[in-house]
C-alpha positions in Angstrom: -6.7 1.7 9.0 -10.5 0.9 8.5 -11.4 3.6 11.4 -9.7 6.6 9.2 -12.1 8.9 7.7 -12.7 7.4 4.1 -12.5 10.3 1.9 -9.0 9.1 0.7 -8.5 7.2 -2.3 -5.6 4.9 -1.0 -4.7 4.3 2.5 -1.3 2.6 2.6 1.5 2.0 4.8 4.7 3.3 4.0 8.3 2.2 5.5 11.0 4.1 4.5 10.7 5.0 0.8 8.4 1.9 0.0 5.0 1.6 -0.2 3.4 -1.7 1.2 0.6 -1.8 -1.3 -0.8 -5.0 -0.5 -1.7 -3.6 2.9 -3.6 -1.1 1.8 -7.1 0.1 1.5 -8.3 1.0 -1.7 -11.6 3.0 -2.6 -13.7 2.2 -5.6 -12.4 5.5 -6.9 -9.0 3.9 -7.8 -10.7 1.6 -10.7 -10.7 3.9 -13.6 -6.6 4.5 -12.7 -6.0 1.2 -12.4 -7.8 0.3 -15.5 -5.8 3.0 -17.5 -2.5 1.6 -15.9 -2.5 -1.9 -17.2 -3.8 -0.4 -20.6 -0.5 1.4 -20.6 1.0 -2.6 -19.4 1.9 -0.6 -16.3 1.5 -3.5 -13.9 3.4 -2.0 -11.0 1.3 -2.1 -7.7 1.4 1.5 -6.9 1.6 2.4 -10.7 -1.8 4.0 -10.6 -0.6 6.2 -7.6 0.3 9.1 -9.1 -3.1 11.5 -8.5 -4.7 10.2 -6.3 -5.6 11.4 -2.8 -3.4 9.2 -0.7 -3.4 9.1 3.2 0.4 7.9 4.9 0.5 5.2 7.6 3.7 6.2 8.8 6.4 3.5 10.2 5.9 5.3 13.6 2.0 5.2 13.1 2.9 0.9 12.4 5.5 0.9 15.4 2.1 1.2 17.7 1.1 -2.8 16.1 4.5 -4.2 16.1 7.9 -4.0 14.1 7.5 -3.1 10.7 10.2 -5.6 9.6 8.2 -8.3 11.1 4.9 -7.1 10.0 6.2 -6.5 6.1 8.4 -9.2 5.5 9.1 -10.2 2.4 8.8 -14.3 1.5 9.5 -15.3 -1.6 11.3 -18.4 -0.7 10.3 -21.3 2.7 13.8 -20.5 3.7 12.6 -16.7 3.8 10.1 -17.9 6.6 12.8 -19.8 8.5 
């Protein structure tokens, strides 16, 4: 993801309809958004989204590092891991 061309303001994964915001790359450009989300108590990771230039990693773009249910498992719980 680093090696794409940095004139986007998020780079992020997506699998299926979900975003995996915590994977993603974000540009300095995204403060004043994310400032004006949490103003509104809008604490949703990708509540800031809406606007900005966003570039895709698509699941078949994440298929070339591994499976993407591997790669974006969620763990909440140890048993999650087990």
């Amino acid at each position: 993801m680093c090696s794409i061309e940095h004139n986007f303001d998020i780079i992020v994964p997506r699998i299926g309809e979900w975003y995996q915001p915590l994977h993603a790359i974000y540009s300095h450009r995204c403060g004043e958004a994310i400032r004006k989300s949490i103003e509104k108590k809008n604490y949703k990771m990708t509540g800031f989204y809406n606007g900005m230039n966003i570039r895709i990693i698509t699941e078949d773009e994440v298929h070339r590092f591994g499976n993407p249910e591997i790669i974006f498992k969620n763990v909440n719980f140890r048993e999650d891991i087990e």
